[in-house]
C-alpha positions, 0 to 999 in steps of 0.5 A: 792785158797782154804787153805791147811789143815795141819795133826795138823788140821786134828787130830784135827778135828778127835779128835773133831769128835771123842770125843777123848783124845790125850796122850803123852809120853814125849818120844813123837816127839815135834809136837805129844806133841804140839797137846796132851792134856796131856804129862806124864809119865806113872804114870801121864798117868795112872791117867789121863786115868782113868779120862776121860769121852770122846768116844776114847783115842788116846795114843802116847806112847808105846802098854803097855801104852795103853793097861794100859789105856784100863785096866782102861778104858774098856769101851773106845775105845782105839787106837795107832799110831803104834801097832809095838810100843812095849818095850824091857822091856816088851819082857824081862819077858813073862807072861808064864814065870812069871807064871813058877816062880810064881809056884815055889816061892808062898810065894813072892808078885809081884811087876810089874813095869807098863813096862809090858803086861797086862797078865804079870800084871794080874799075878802081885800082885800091879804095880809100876811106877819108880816114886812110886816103892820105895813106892809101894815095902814099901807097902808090909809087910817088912817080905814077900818076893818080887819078882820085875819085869822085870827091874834089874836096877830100882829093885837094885835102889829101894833095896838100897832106902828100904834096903829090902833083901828079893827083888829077881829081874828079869833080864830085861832093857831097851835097852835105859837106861841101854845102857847108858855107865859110860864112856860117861858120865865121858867124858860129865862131864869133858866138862861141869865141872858146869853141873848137873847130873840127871838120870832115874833109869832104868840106870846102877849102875855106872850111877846111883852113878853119879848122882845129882838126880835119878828119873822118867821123870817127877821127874826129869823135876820137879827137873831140873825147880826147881834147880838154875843150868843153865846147865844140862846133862840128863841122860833119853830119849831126848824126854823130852828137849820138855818139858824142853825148853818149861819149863826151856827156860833158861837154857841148857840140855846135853843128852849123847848118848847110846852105842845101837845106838850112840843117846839118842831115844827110837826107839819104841817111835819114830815110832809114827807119826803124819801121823799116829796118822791122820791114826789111828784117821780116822780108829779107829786102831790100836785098843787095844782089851783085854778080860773082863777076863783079864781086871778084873785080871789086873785091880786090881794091877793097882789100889792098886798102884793107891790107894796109895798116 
């Protein structure tokens, strides 16, 4: 009786045939992040994209993320699961809008958090990630006026870090993050007396000022490993206990659920399969198609803040 060939081995023979990178958000299902060949953030992504000399670029994340790789990689074929996976953030600041109030304001710089289209950050002066936008906004001469978009909540996170009061923010959030409601997590700490809070700074203020350690998701991964606490409440995508079990096997992790959907998932990020990551390898699409022009115009953002170390 012939062997039934799993989807796991079928992307991976795809992946083979193709000459393919598989990457992965670590808001990703586990059985995605088992096959990547690299898990990140988006930070990590990013550099990990620029860094690869295959044919294809499978990204499971969400469409900015690989339209970021393909502003990095123009010459790749870059491909996603789902094309329907998009952002809140990214629906929050339309490149048209931006432009209005780039118009009115000239005299401010652009910070672009990389939750964002590739015609919003062709209009952006450097992009930021939340794990270097302290950095990143630093970077600018502390006498220009900045505008920071589109996330209000990781924008006051970095205005209290720098102290800058010329950061004018842009009113978006994530429907994950900023639903996260101080009240449960109140009520999570009183259960869990001995755990630890950490949290992504796209959560709200009163989350925030809760916290042990605010960061991005592979800060705070990095954060928990290294910490001698045996419990944790995360306040961030539960996607990430895959890398925390794999990683931390010892100890145990507490996500709160949101006020959005009563759980802790990105429903973006988990519309990607691995049927479809099996589809979008045989067919080469969902396919990222962006034109030279604006290619050019938002690459140059994204490398001065990777040029920044």
């Amino acid at each position: 009786m012939p062997a039934v060939t799993t989807i796991a081995e079928e992307i991976l023979e795809l992946k083979k045939q193709r000459n393919a990178i598989l990457l992965a958000h670590h808001y990703q299902e586990s059985e995605i992040q088992e096959l990547a060949d690299s898990v990140g953030d988006s930070l990590e992504l990013a550099r990990r994209a620029q860094s690869f000399d295959g044919e294809v670029i499978a990204f499971c994340g969400v469409w900015f993320m690989a339209e970021t790789a393909k502003i990095l990689n123009p010459s790749k074929t870059v491909i996603v699961p789902d094309a329907e996976a998009g952002c809140s953030l990214v629906d929050s600041c339309p490149a048209e809008q931006l432009r209005a109030w780039k118009r009115k304001h000239p005299d401010h710089a652009v910070v672009s958090y990389i939750n964002t289209s590739a015609e919003v950050k062709a209009e952006s002066d450097i992009i930021c990630t939340s794990r270097n936008a302290v950095q990143v906004v630093e970077s600018i001469p502390a006498d220009r006026p900045v505008l920071f978009v589109p996330d209000v909540n990781l924008g006051r996170w970095v205005q209290q870090q720098t102290g800058r009061a010329n950061l004018t923010l842009w009113q978006g959030t994530c429907i994950v993050h900023a639903t996260f409601a101080a009240r449960r997590l109140t009520a999570a700490k009183m259960e869990l007396p001995e755990a630890v809070v950490t949290a992504h700074p796209e959560c709200p203020p009163e989350v925030l000022r809760m916290a042990d350690f605010i960061g991005s998701t592979s800060a705070i991964i990095d954060w928990i490993v290294a910490h001698p606490a045996r419990e944790f409440i995360v306040m961030t995508e539960s996607g990430v206990q895959h890398t925390l079990k794999r990683r931390a096997p010892e100890k145990r992790f507490y996500f709160v659920p949101n006020e959005q959907c009563n759980c802790s998932e990105c429903p973006y990020m988990k519309r990607n399969t691995l049927e479809k990551l099996r589809d979008a390898l045989a067919s080469l699409s969902p396919r990222v198609e962006l034109s030279q022009e604006l290619i050019e115009r938002a690459r140059a953002p994204l490398e001065r803040m990777l040029a920044l170390r």
